[in-house]
Steps between C-alpha positions, in 0.01 A plus 500: 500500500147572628442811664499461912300800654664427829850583367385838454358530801851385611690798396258716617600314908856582361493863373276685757789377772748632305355821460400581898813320622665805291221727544633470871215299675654329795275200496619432140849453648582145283275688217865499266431098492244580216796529284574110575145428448510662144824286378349163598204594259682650250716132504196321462294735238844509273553117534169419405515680189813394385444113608175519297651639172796248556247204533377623133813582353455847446669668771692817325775668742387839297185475582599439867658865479236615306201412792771604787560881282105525457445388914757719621640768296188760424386519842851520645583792214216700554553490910852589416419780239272637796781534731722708338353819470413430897872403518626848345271722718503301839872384514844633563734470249727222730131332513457563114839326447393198703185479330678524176693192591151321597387579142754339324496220723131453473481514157781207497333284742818540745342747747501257766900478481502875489315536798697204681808725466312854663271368779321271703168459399394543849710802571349880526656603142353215366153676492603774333584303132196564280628183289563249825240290443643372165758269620228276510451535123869416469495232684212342313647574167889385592314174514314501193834529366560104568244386535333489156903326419464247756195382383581469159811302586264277797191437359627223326639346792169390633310642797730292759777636402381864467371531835830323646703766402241776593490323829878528513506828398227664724670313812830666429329860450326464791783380707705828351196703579574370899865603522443750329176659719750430801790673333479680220128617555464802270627231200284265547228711543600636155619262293391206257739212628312529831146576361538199212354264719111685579493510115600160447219408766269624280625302228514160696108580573464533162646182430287301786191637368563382121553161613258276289393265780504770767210350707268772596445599914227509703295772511583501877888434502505818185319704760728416790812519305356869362453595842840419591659698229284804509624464908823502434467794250344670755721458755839610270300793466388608828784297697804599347661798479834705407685271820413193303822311326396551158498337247578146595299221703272769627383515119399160518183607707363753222633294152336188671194651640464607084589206363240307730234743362596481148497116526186437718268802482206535225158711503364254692728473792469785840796672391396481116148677586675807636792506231248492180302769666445777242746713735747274523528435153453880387808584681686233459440548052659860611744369717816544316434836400352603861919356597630762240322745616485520911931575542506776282182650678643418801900657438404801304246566813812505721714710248197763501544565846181295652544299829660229491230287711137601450221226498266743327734669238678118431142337497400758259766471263444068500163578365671725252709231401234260483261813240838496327548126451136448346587773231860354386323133551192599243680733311835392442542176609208301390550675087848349477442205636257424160815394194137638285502845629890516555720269226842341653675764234343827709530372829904411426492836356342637856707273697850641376408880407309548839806301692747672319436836553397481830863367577654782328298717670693316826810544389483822427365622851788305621740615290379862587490413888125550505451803253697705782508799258150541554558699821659799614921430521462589864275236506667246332724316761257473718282302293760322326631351830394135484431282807668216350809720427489612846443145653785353294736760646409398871490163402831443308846553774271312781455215307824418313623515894275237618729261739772598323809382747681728671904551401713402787784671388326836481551754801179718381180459703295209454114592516217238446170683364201280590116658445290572181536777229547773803824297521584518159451878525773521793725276254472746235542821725836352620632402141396852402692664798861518632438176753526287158866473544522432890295191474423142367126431473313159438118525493176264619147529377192524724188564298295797663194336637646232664744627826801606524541218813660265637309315790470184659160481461268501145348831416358414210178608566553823502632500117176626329665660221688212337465123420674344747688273331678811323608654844598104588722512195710837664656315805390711732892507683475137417760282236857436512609768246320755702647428818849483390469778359325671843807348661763656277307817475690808727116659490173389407270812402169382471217725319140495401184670477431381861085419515372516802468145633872442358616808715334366769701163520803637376653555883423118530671411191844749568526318850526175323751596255689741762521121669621308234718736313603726730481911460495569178133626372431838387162532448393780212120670524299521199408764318187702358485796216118466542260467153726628190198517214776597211129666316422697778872625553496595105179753547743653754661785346857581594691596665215415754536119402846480594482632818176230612531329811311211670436483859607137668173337652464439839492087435795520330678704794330272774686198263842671534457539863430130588818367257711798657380335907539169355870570353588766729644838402821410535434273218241578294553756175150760490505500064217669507596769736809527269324551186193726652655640773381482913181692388426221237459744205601246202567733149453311214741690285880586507591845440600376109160423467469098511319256701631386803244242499318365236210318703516637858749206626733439278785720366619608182879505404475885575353409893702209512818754485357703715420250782868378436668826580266531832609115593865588405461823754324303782630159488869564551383786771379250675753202432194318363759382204787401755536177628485653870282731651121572474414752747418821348188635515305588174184759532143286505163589366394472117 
């Protein structure tokens, strides 16, 4: 395959995205679409290669390996090797033991499933994984897998029927990819089944352009047809953003847009003249290194304590990244790439020593949750606490009670919990308290973000936190199951973090469902610990540490006022003047010395049983658990 300039130049319009979209440049908001960009070359590039040893009858599975080992594997190791010492000094030992995990899992090419099952790529935490990035490297290589087989077994087939089934095949990933964008986002986003198809592109271009009797364009329909893809490119990149259903038919606009340019642009085309410009090309010959090396810049940043959002620091530390890249790109890279400097026996020797060990190293700091004996034993439970431990807790009794039915021939209580994880907070504080045995509860999800609501009208536009289709997907008071179950409910407590504009409506929305259900609501205020920074609370010394406090804001109070108006006292439950008192003085630590919260909102086992014993005090006090009565005042503020 002859060497194209403008594919270079290519990467580089994929990888400088990337790296501001996560450097936190607004304008970059579709900049993740670079990924997408990369996998449609990297279908084409491999295809090439292997249809052009396959025409000569030399293509050798081994040395498929052996190029992908040299391409990927010394770059990513020495990136990787970088990180650790940066992960021992900069992380806390529950961080340590996640990045453990993401060690083994990189050097297995299954990162991308590990990171499927912790977070949304999208989501705050997500930023914090040195190793993130790498699911993209797992993705590529999952494929490599098969493909290199289904070649073998297809080339003999002929080129009709080769391209039938990767027809076939792309069609069905890509339809996945849809359902899957619109329902199981954080999967798709992930996962190979629903990436298959942007590779297979790549392939299918491949294929087109090997055609012997492929007539050649004009110059002017190549420079149109450039045009059109490097606008689409550009549009994904500036047009999109987190909001965007993803992956899935929105894809389409960035594979295409590549494929277009792959197919119809050359040196001497618009679009070719600024791609196989000497900066163009420079960075994109560094690109995959310049990938490696912006997360980890960018998470250990965080870890150290540096603002989260900072155009100058973030800026900065992208032109690091791009210093960095040129070094591991002349240095490391471009050596083992040459089978005269580096013979197939060293770099399998590399490959498995260098891949081994740094999983071991991973297991280890997972099996010793993080190195936790590094610190002081007073220490130690704070910064063993994970955030995935903690979530799961919240998470767990709320969800196995998602619509489930109500038993007629029980006598206890029967409470429907609708809102977001403040919900399953109040779940767990009443399973942890005496009211566990006085009632029945069935549970409804409303992601936080899109409104606790239920109007007549559409409020979608004020959803800025959330793809819409996701808070579409929650019911909003809306499907059969839900409404039986609001009809054979005794109580419906509802409870969430309350954001402004959703307290604002929410006097709207309880007249609507006071109408169609009847009197039944008890509406439950959110609650604030303020910033918990587990590193700052460890330079504490005690017994000073145990004894911190947080003050409540004044938004957050000014929240808790307009849901108590909307609900009115009589029926709305002040948590956070439960937990922090009317003065709104929130401590952070029992008496026994363990979190009550672990992130400001949500609560630990430990503040779940405390909130449960205040709920079991007030509630019956004020026959908020009894199928009659809700009169009794309850004090306001906080």
């Amino acid at each position: 395959m002859n060497y194209r300039r403008e594919i270079d130049g290519l990467r580089a319009l994929a990888v400088i995205p990337v790296i501001l979209f996560h450097a936190g440049f607004e304008i970059f908001s579709g900049g993740y679409v670079g990924v997408d960009v990369f996998f449609v070359i990297s279908g084409y590039l491999i295809a090439n290669i292997v249809m052009a040893e396959m025409s000569a009858d030399r293509f050798s599975i081994v040395r498929f390996y052996e190029r992908r080992a040299r391409r990927i594997l010394p770059a990513l190791l020495l990136v990787v090797a970088a990180c650790i010492p940066a992960a021992y000094v900069f992380l806390l030992p529950s961080d340590m033991k996640e990045f453990g995990q993401s060690l083994v899992a990189t050097m297995t090419f299954s990162s991308n499933i590990l990171f499927w099952s912790q977070t949304g790529y999208f989501e705050g935490a997500a930023e914090l994984k040195p190793l993130l990035h790498t699911w993209s490297l797992a993705v590529e290589e999952q494929f490599y897998l098969f493909f290199p087989l289904f070649m073998m077994l297809t080339w003999r087939w002929g080129r009709t029927w080769l391209m039938t089934i990767l027809v076939v095949v792309a069609i069905g990933s890509l339809a996945l990819a849809q359902w899957g964008a619109l329902h199981k986002p954080i999967a798709a986003f992930f996962l190979l089944p629903t990436r298959a198809w942007e590779l297979i592109l790549g392939v299918l271009v491949a294929l087109y352009l090997s055609r012997p009797a492929l007539e050649e364009a004009s110059p002017a329909v190549r420079d149109v047809a450039s045009l059109l893809g490097a606008g689409m490119l550009l549009y994904a990149m500036f047009g999109f953003d987190q909001r965007t259903p993803f992956p899935g038919l929105y894809a389409l606009v960035p594979t295409v847009g590549t494929a277009l340019i792959i197919v119809y642009c050359g040196p001497q085309t618009w679009v070719g003249k600024v791609l196989c410009s000497p900066a163009f090309v420079g960075v994109g010959l560094i690109s995959y290194s310049a990938y490696l090396w912006h997360q980890p810049l960018f998470a250990f940043a965080k870890h150290a304590g540096l603002p989260s959002h900072h155009a100058v620091l973030y800026g900065g530390l992208s032109v690091l990244a791009l210093i960095l890249a040129y070094g591991s790109w002349r240095f490391v890279e471009t050596p083992f790439r040459h089978a005269r400097r580096i013979t197939r026996k060293q770099i399998a020797g590399l490959s498995f020593a260098g891949c081994g060990a740094v999983a071991m190293l991973g297991a280890v700091a997972h099996a010793s949750d993080g190195f936790v004996e590094r610190l002081a034993p007073e220490d130690r439970y704070l910064a063993s606490g994970s955030p995935g431990v903690y979530g799961a807790y919240v998470r767990k009794r709320f969800d196995d009670l998602q619509h489930v039915p109500f038993k007629a021939d029980d006598q206890r209580l029967k409470i429907l919990v609708v809102g977001d994880s403040f919900a399953k907070d109040l779940v767990n504080a009443v399973y942890e308290s005496p009211l566990a045995a006085q009632v029945q509860i069935s549970t409804h999800q409303i992601t936080a973000g899109c409104g606790n609501l239920h109007l007549d009208r559409d409020f979608r536009q004020d959803i800025t936190q959330k793809q819409v289709f996701l808070c579409d997907n929650d019911g909003w008071y809306k499907g059969k199951a839900l409404t039986d179950l609001i009809r054979q409910s005794d109580v419906v407590w509802i409870a969430s973090a309350w954001a402004p504009w959703e307290a604002r409506l929410l006097k709207e929305s309880l007249s609507n469902l006071k109408q169609e259900y009847g009197e039944k609501f008890v509406v439950f205020g959110s609650k604030n610990f303020g910033a918990i920074d587990i590193k700052r609370l460890m330079s504490i010394p005690l017994p000073d540490r145990y004894a911190r406090h947080n003050q409540v804001s004044d938004t957050h109070r000014d929240v808790n006022r307009i849901v108590e108006d909307a609900a009115g006292t009589a029926r709305f439950v002040n948590v956070s003047g439960l937990l922090c008192g009317p003065e709104g003085s929130c401590p952070l630590f029992l008496p026994n010395g363990r979190l009550i919260s672990y992130d400001g909102g949500h609560l630990t086992k430990e503040g779940a049983v405390l909130l449960g014993k205040l709920l079991s005090e007030e509630l019956p006090a004020r026959q908020l658990v009894l199928k009659k009565g809700l009169s009794m005042p309850v004090q306001s503020g906080g």
